[in-house]
N, C-alpha and C positions, 0 to 999 in steps of 0.2 A: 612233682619235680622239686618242687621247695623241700621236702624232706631230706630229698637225696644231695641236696645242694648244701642243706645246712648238717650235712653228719661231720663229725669230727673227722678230720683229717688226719688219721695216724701219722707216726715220726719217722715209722721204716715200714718196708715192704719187702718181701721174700726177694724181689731182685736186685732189693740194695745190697741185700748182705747173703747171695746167694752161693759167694765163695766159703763162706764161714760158715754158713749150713750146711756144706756139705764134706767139711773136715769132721761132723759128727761129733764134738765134743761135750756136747750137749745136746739132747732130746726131748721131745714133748710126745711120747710113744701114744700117747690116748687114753692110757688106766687111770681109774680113779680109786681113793682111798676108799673105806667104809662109811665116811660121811660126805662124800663127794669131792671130795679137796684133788684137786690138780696133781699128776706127777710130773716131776719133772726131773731126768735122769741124766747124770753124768757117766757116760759108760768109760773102764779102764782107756787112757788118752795119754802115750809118752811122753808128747809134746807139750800139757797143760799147762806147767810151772813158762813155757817159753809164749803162748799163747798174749797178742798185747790187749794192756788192759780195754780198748776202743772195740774189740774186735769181739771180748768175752761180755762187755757189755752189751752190745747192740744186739748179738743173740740173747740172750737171759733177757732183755728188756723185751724184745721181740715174741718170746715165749710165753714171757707173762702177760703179752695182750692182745693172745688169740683166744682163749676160754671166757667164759662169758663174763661177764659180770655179778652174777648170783653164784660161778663155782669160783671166781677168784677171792672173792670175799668170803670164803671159809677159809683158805689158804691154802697154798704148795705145800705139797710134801716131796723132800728132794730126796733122792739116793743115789750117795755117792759108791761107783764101786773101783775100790784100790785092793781089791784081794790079789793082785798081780805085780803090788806098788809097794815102796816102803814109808813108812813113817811120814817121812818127809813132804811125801807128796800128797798123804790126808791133811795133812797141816796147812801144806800150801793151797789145796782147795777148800776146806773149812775157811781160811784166813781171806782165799777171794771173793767166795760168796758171801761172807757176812760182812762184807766191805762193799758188794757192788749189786747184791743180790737187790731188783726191785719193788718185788712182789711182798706179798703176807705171807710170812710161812710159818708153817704148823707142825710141821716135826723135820727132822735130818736125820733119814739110816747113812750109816757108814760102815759099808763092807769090807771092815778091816784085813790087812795084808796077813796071807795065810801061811807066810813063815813064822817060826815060831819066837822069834829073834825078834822080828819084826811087829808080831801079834802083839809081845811082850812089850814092847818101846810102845804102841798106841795103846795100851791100858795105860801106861804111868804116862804117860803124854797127855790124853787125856783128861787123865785128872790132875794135871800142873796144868796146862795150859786150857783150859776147858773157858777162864772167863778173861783171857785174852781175845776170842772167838768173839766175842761182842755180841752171841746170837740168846734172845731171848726165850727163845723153844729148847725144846729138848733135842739135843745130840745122845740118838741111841746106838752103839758100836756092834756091829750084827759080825757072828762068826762065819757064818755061812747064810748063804740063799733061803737054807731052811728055817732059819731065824725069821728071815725077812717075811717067808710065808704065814710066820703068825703073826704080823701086822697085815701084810697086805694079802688079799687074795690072788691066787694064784691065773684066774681070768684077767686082773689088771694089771699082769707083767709082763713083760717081753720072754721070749725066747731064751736069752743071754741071763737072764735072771732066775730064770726055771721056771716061768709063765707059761700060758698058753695063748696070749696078746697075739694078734699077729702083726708086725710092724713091716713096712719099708721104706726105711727111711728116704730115698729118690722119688718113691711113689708120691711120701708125701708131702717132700719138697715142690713137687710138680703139682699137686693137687691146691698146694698153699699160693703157689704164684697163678696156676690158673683161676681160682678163686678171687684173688684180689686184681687179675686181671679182668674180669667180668664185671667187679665193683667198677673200675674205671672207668667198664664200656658205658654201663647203666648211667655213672654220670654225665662222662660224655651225651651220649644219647641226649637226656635231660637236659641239658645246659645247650643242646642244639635245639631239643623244641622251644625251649623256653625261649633261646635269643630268635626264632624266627617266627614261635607265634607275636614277641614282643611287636619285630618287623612287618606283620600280619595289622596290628592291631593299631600301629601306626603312619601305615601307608596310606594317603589321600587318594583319593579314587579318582582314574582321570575325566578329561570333560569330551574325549570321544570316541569314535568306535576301535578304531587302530589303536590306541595306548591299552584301552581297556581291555581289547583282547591278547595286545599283547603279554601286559601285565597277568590276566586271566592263568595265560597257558603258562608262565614262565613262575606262578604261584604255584601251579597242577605242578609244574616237572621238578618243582625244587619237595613238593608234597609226597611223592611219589617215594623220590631219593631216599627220604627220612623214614617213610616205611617201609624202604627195601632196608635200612638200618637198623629197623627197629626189630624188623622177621631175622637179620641175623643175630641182633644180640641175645634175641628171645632163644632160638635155634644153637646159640654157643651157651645158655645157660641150661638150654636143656640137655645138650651133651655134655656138660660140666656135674649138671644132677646125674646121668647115668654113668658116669665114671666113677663116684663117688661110692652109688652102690652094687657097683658092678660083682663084690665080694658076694654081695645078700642074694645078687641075681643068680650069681654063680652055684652056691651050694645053698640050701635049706639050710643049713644046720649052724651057717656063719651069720654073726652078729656085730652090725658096728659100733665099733669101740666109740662113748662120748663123744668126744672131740671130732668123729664123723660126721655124727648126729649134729652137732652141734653145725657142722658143715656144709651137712645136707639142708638146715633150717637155713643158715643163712643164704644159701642159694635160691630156695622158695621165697625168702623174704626179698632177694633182689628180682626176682621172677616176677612176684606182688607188686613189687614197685612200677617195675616196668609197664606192666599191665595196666595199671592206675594211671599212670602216666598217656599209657597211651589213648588210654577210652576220654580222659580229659584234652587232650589235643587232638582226637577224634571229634570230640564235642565242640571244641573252638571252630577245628578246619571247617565242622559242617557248615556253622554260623556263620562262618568268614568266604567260604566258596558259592553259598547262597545269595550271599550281598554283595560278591563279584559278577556271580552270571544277573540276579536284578541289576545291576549296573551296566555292565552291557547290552539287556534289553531296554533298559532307559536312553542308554546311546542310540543305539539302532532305531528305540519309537521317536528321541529328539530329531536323527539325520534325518528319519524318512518325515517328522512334521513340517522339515524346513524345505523341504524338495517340494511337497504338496504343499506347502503354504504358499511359496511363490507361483505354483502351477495355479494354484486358486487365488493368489493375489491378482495375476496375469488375467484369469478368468473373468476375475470381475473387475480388473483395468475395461478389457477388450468391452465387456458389458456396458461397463460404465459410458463408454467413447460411442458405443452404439445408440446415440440421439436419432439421429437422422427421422422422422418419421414420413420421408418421401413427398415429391409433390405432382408424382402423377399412379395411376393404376401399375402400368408397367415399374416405375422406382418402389412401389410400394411393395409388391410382387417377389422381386428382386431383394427387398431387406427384409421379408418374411424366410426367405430361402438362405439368405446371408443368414439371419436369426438362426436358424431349424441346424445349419451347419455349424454355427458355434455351441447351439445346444447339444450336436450330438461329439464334438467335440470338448465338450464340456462332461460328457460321460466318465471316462475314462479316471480324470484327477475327484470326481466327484465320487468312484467306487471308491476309489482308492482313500479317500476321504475318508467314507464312510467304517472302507476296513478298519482304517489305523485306528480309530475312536473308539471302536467296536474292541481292539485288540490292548487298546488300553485302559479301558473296562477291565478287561480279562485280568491286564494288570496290579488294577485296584482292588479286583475280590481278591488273586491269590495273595493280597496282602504285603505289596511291595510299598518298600519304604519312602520311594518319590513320589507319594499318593497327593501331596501338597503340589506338585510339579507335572503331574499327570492329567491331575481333573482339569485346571482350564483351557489345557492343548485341547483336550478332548471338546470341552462345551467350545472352543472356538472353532474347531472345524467345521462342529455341526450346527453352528452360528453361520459361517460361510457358505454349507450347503444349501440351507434355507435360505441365506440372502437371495444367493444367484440363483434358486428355483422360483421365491417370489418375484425377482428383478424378471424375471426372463417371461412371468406368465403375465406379468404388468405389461413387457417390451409388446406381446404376443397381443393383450386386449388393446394398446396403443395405436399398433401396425393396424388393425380389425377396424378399429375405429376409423384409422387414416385410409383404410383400404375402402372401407363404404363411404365416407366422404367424396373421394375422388371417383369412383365410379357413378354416384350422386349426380358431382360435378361435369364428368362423361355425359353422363345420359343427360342433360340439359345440355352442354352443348352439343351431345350429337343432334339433337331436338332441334335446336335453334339452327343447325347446317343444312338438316333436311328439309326444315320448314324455311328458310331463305334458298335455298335449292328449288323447291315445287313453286315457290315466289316467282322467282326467274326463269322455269320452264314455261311458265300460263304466258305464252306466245300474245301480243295484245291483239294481235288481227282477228283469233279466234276469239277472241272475248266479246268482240262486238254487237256479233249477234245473240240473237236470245238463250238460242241451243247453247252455244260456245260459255255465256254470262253460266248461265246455268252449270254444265257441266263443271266448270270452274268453281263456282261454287259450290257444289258438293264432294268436290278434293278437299277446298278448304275446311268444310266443317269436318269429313269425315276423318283431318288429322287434328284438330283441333281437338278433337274427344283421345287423341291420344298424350293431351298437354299433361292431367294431370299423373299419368304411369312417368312421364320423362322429369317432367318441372324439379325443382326442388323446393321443400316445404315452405311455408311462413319464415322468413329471414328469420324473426325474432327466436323460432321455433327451431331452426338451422344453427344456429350460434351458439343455443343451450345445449342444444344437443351435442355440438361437437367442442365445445368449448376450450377442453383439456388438451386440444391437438391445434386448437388453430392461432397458426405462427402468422405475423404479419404478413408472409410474402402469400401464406392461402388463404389468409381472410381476402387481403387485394384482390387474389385471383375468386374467390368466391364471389367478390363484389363486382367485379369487373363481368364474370357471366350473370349475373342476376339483372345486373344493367343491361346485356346480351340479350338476357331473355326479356324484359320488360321493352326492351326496342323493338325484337320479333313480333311480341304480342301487338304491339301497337301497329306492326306494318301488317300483319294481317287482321285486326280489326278493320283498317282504314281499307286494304282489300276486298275485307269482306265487305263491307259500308257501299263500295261502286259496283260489287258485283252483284248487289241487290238490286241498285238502282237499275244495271244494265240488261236484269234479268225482267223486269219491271215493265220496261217498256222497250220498243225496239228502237232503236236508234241507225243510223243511217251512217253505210260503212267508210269507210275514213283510209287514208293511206297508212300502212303498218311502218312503224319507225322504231319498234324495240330491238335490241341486237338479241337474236340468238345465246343460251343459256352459255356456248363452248366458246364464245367471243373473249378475245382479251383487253384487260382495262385500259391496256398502250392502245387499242385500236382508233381510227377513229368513228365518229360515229357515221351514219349513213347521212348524206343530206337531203334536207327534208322539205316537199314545197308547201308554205303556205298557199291553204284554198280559200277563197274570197266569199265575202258575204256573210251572211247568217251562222258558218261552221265554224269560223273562230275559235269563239268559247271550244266545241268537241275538239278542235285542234292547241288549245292551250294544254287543255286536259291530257291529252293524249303525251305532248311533250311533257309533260311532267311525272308523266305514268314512265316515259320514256326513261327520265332523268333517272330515276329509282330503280328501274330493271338494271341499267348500267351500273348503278351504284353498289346492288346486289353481284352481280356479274364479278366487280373488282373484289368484293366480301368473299366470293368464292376462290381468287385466286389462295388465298392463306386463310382456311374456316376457322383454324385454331387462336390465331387471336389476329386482329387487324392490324394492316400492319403501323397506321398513322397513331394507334396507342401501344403497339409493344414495341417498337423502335424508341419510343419516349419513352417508357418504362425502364427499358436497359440501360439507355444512356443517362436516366436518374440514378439508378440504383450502381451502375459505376463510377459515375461523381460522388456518390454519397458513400460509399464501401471507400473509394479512393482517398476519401478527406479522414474517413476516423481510421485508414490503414498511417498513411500520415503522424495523425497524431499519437496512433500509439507505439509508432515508431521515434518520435521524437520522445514520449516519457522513459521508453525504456533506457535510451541514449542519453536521457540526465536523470533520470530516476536510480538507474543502476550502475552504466558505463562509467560513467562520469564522478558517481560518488566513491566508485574504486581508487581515484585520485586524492580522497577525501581525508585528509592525515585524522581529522577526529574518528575515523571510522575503522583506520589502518589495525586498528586492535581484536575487530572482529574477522578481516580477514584471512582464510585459513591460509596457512605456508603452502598448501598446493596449488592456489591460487594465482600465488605472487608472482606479479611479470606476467599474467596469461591472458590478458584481458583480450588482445586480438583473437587467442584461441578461441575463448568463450564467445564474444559478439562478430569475429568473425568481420566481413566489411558490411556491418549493419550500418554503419555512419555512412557509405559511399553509395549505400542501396537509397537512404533517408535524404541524401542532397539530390539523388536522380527526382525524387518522387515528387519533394519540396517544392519544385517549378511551376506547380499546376500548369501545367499544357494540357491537361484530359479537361478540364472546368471549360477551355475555350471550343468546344469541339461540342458545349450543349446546346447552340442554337446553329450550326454546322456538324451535323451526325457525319456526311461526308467526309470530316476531315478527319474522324477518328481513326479510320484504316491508316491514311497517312501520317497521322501521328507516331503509331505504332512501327511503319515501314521503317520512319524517319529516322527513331532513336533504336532502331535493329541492333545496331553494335553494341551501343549501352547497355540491352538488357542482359550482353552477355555478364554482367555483377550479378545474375540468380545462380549462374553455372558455377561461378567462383565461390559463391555463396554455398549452395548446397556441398560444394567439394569439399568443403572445413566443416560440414555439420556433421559426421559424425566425429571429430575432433572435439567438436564442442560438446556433443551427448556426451562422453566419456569423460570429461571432465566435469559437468554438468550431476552426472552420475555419482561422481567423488566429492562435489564441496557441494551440492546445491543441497543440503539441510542445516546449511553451517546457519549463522544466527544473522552473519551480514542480510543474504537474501532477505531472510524472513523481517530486516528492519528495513528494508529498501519498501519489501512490497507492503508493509505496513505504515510506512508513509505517505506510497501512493495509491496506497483504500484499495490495491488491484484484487479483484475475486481470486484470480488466476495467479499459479506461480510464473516464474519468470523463464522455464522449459514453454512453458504453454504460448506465450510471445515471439520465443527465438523461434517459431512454427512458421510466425504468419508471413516470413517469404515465400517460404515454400508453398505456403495455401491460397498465393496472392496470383502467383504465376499462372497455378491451377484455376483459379478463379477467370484472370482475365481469356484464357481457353473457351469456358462455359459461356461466358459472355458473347463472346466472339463467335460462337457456335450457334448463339439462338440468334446475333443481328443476321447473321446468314440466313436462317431460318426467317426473318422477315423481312427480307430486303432481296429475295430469289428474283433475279431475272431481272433485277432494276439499275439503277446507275451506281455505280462506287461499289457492285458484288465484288468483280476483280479485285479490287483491291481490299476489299476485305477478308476473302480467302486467301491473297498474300500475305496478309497479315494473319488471320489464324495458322498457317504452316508456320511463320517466322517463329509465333510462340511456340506450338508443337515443337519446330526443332529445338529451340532452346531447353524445354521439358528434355525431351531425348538427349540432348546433347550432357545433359546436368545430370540424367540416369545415367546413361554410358559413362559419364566421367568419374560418378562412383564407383562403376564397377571395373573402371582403370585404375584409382588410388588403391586396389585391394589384390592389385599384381606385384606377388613375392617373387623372387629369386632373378630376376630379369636385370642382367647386369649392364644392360646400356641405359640412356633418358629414354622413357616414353615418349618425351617431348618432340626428340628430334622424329618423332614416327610418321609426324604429317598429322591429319585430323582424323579424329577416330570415327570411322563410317558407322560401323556396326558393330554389334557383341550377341553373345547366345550361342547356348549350349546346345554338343550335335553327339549323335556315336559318329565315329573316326575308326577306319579300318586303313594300314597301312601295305601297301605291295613293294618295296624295293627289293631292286633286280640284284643288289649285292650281299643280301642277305642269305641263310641258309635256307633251304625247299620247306624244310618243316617249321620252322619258325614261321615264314609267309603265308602257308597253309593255317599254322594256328590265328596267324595275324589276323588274315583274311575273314574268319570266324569268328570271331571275340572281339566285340569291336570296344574300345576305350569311351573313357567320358570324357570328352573336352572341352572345354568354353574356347569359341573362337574370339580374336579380337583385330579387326579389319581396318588397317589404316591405310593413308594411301601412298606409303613405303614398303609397308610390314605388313605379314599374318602373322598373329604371334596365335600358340597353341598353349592350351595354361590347363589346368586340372583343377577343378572348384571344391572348396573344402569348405567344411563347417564347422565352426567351434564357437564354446560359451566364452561370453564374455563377464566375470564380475557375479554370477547367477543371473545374467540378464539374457533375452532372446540369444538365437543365434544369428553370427554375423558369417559372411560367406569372404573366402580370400581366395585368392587363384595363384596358383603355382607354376611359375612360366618351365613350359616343357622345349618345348621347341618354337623354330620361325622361319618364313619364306619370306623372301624378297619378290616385293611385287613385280618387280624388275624382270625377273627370269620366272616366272610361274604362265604355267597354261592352265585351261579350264578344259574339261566337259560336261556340257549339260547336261544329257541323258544317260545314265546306268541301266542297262539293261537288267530288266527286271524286278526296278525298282524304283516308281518315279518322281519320288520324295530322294534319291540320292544323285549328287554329280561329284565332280572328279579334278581335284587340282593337283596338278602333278608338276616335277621339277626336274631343270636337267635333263632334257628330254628322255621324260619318263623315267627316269633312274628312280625314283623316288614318287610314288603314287599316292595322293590321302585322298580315302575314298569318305566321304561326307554327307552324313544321312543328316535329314531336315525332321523338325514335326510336322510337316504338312509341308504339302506343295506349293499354299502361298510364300511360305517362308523361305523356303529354296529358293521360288523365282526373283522374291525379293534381293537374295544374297547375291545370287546371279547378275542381275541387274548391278547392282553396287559394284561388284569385281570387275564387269564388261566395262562400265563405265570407266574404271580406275586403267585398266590395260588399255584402252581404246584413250585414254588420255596422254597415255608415257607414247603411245603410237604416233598420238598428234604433234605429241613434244618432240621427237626423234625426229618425228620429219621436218 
């Protein structure tokens, strides 16, 4: 391309002066002399003396710089023919050309005028005026043609001159402009590759998949173009070559004159070019459309590293949060299966994983130039794979370890239930005699031999072994049965101890005073007569054998833990969770809240920040003054008043519901500034392990918490004083829970153009299929209707149903969040039910307008229908109450 860009750029071209070439006044027919010199022929021209001088030079100058350069440097030989002309007019063209002529010239025939009158004036003209002509060669004066024939050959003349040339002049008018129009193309052509491999070689490559494929195709179509240009210039040089020698094609026996020759060279030589040109931009495109498509597979392996890196981040978040190591057989059970379901969940981004690594491998052999940017995507994915295969087979021996533990734990207290159980059946009446002592004692030894299959090992020997899994609350409970079983062993030593004695000898029978194994510890006991004299002693005995059966008897109402120690234990461990929930509610509230006000700080606070601090802590300050009161501290030597505590401040703990309703407001923002540099000097002033997401939790986990609690005092307080009001008080907090979920899944209702507010309170929510019958619709519509049923999330106030459509979308790259799309609503007001659908008894039937408008309502299961049932009877059986 550089050659063809740097040729000289001639002065004219056949279409400048393509009027004056074709008045013919001058010719470059093709002949050459005997030593190769150029001719250049003025054929007889009336007009000549009148021709302007702009016009005879621009052809003459034009003539002289089509021949090569090796035949112009021998020089023109001109002949002029005036055999038809007088004196005058050789004068007047000897006098032009040697005034304007450009070229070397080497001789001048002049085919002097063939009158005789006239002959005779250019001999003595001639030689008077011969060195007025200014021309340094020789002017030789030809009579005739046949003159001319012994300088020149008779092959290098035209027709007109007595040649056998053959000329046409239009031909080669046309031959000359199509020629130098092909040089044009060729440059053009080149000066388009050149300006777009420049374009090529300076374009930065983009940073993703969309630009770079864009870019890709619109490099392909602009590539294309220039080779559909470069096949035609190629295809117009090659018709240009065969016009050229269409004479030679034509007959054998024709030969082109020089200057065709010379013609047909330069057209191979632009041919040459072309071709050069193009295997080099060939060579460019290949380099430049290889390091487009590896650039788009570099896009496409970064998108897809970033999708799997957060599916494998998320992976080993979920991994990570999976602590728990359970504290019974059943929860243990449960987080092995929760485990096995993340594992095989974890399948999926983990092939995917494995591919992408694998494919960018592949990558690196075929020798792709983001080899620097390739390899540690690759080692890190397969750094993550390994993590969460290690993490999950560690998760798996942890669970194993905690799972033999607790069955451990099982099997001695089942041990210690059975053997206070067979305690309690050995009736004391029947003990008294020999038979009965005896019999009794061989229950006892014969479970006795089953202490050590149940017991658990050497404490010392239990603590090493399980060491890596035992969290204070199972050590407690470890010790707490060990102490279980050290109390059993000792009531059946002391057992066994009398039932020797009684077997021993016979003793004399006594009135039976122990209660029956099925007695309750409210009961009371039997009353008992002291008998006088000498039986005393056997009757002390006996009462106190008494005292211990009953004692065991209340051990059996609750085997799993007594309840005068796990009543104490709960209401410890909820004073003590309560005091440091407290306090780490109060450091957050000046640790962070608070230093948000902090002007020395103001400079690490990010601008999306500013003005959001409610958003962020939400009413953590109003949750932190409820708490602050200790009222739970007073309720630990009064367990009883703890339910009432809980009844008492009912409304108050509606701050969890308000609370949880801003928390995803807060995640979302949380998500956007929580790596800014403030937090990270907040939480490093307050030494906290945990960032400051991990705190804004602990309402949420506290609510949950006091549930659990409230669930096990149940659990040991069955059937005694203050139950009532402690199951009011675990429903209060359940609804509260419910009430705090439900009111999530109301902040995430779109298009609903009234307040939810004014809706009344929201009973229920949960997604049903919905098939619609209305009587105004079209038959085939209803028919389809009838069949197809919709997804709807209900939402059950005690105004409204509203009907919504539950949708999923990412947020940020982060999980999915779910939003409801309000469709429709019934006014509790005017709505009917039916319970039963025929045919189907998970669905019923609320309809409007009598019946005009039918939604028929399928349930997942029949609890859940009768549950909704229930809520709606209620809700209509209230506006009934009301009206009347």
């Amino acid at each position: 391309p550089d050659e063809i860009m740097q040729q000289e750029i001639r002065p004219l071209v056949a279409v400048d002066i393509i009027e004056q070439l074709h008045r013919q006044f001058a010719i470059l027919s093709g002949g050459r002399g005997k030593d190769g010199a150029p001719i250049i022929t003025f054929p007889e021209f009336a007009g000549f003396s009148d021709i302007p001088d702009e016009d005879f030079l621009n052809v003459v100058t034009y003539l002289t710089s089509i021949p090569s350069l090796e035949a112009a440097s021998i020089g023109f030989i001109i002949i002029i023919d005036r055999r038809r002309d007088k004196w005058s007019a050789v004068k007047a063209s000897l006098t032009r050309i040697a005034g304007a002529f450009p070229g070397n010239l080497q001789l001048v025939f002049v085919l002097r005028p063939s009158r005789f009158i006239q002959r005779a004036i250019a001999d003595i003209g001639i030689k008077l005026y011969r060195d007025d002509f200014k021309m340094k060669v020789p002017i030789i004066m030809l009579n005739s043609v046949s003159d001319l024939h012994g300088y020149i050959d008779k092959s290098q003349l035209t027709r007109e001159l007595g040649g056998t040339l053959e000329y046409g002049h239009n031909q080669w008018i046309h031959h000359r402009t199509a020629i130098e129009n092909f040089a044009m193309t060729v440059k053009t052509t080149a000066q388009m590759l050149q300006t777009f491999g420049t374009d090529l070689a300076e374009t930065e490559l983009p940073n993703d998949v969309q630009c770079t494929e864009e870019l890709l195709s619109a490099h392909t179509d602009h590539h294309g173009k220039l080779k559909d240009e470069l096949k035609l210039a190629v295809k117009q040089g090659a018709t240009l070559l065969t016009c050229i020698r269409e004479p030679v094609t034509r007959s054998a026996n024709s030969k082109l004159s020089p200057d065709e020759l010379e013609n047909v060279a330069t057209v191979e030589r632009l041919l040459a070019q072309l071709d050069e040109t193009e295997k080099a931009f060939d060579q460019f495109w290949t380099k430049h459309h290889l390091k487009l498509e590896q650039c788009l597979q570099l896009r496409h392996f970064e998108h897809d590293f970033r999708e799997i890196k957060l599916a494998l981040d998320n992976l080993m978040e979920a991994q990570t949060g999976f602590a728990d190591i359970g504290d019974s057989v059943t929860r243990v059970e449960l987080l092995l299966r929760e485990q096995k379901q993340l594992e095989e969940k974890g399948q999926e981004p983990l092939e995917k994983a494995q591919s992408l690594a694998l494919s960018g491998e592949q990558l690196i052999q075929n020798n792709h130039y983001a080899v620097d940017s390739i390899r540690p995507k690759c080692v890190e994915l397969r750094r993550i794979c390994d993590d969460f295969t290690n993490e999950t087979k560690k998760k798996y021996d942890i669970l194993g370890k905690s799972l033999e533990l607790h069955k451990q734990l099982d099997k001695a207290s089942q041990w210690c239930e059975a053997g206070i159980y067979l305690l309690a059946s050995q009736a004391v009446d029947k003990c008294q005699s020999q038979e009965g002592a005896e019999t009794a004692l061989v229950e006892i030894e014969k479970f006795l031999v089953t202490a050590k299959e149940h017991q658990l090992s050497n404490p010392k020997e239990f603590y090493n072994q399980f060491d890596m899994i035992l969290t204070p609350e199972i050590k407690a409970n470890a010790q707490r049965i060990l102490k279980k079983l050290e109390d059993v062993q000792e009531m059946f030593d002391k057992r066994h101890v009398s039932l020797k004695k009684l077997a021993a000898k016979q003793t004399r029978p006594v009135q039976p005073v122990a209660p029956h194994p099925e007695s309750s510890p409210k009961r009371a006991s039997p009353k008992i007569t002291r008998p006088a004299g000498r039986h005393t002693q056997e009757y002390a005995m006996n009462t106190m054998f008494s005292f211990i059966c009953a004692l065991l008897n209340c051990l059996l109402v609750n085997t799993n833990s007594p309840p005068f120690l796990s009543f104490s234990h709960i209401i410890n461990e909820l004073i003590e969770t309560e005091r440091v929930y407290v306090e780490e509610l109060q450091s957050i509230i000046e640790g962070y809240a608070s230093e948000m006000d902090n002007p020395n700080l103001a400079h690490l606070i990010p601008s999306a920040l500013q003005n959001k601090k409610e958003i962020l802590f939400g009413n953590l300050p109003e949750i932190y003054e409820f708490h602050n009161r200790h009222e739970i501290e007073n309720c630990i030597e009064n367990p009883e008043l703890l339910a009432r505590c809980f009844l008492k401040r009912k409304e108050d703990l509606q701050i969890y519901e308000k609370y949880c309703q801003n928390k995803p407001r807060s995640e979302a923002l949380w998500r956007q500034c929580g790596d800014s540099i403030f937090f990270q000097e907040c939480q490093r002033k307050l030494d906290h392990k945990l960032s400051l997401d991990a705190y804004l939790l602990k309402p949420v986990q506290r609510i949950t918490k006091y549930q659990l609690l409230l669930k096990e005092m149940l659990k040991c307080s069955k059937n005694s004083e203050g139950t009532a009001e402690l199951e009011e008080a675990l429903a209060t907090v359940l609804d509260i829970i419910k009430s705090a979920n439900d009111s999530m899944h109301q902040i995430a209702i779109t298009g609903y153009e009234g307040d939810v507010g004014e809706l009344g309170k929201l009973l229920m929510q949960g997604s049903f299929n919905v098939w619609t019958d209305h009587k105004k619709g079209h038959n085939k519509v209803k028919d389809l209707a009838r069949f197809k049923p919709m997804q709807r999330h209900l939402f059950l106030y005690t105004k409204m149903l509203l009907f919504c459509k539950k949708r999923e979308e990412n947020t940020d790259g982060h999980e999915k969040t779910a939003s409801y799309s309000f469709k429709n609503s019934l006014k509790m007001s005017t709505v009917g039910i039916t319970e039963n659908v025929k045919g189907d008894n998970k669905k019923f039937e609320i309809w409007y307008n009598g019946r005009e408008e039918v939604y028929i309502i399928q349930a997942s299961s029949v609890e859940l229908k009768n549950t909704w049932i229930s809520e709606i009877r209620k809700v209509l059986t209230g506006q009934l109450e009301a009206c009347r």
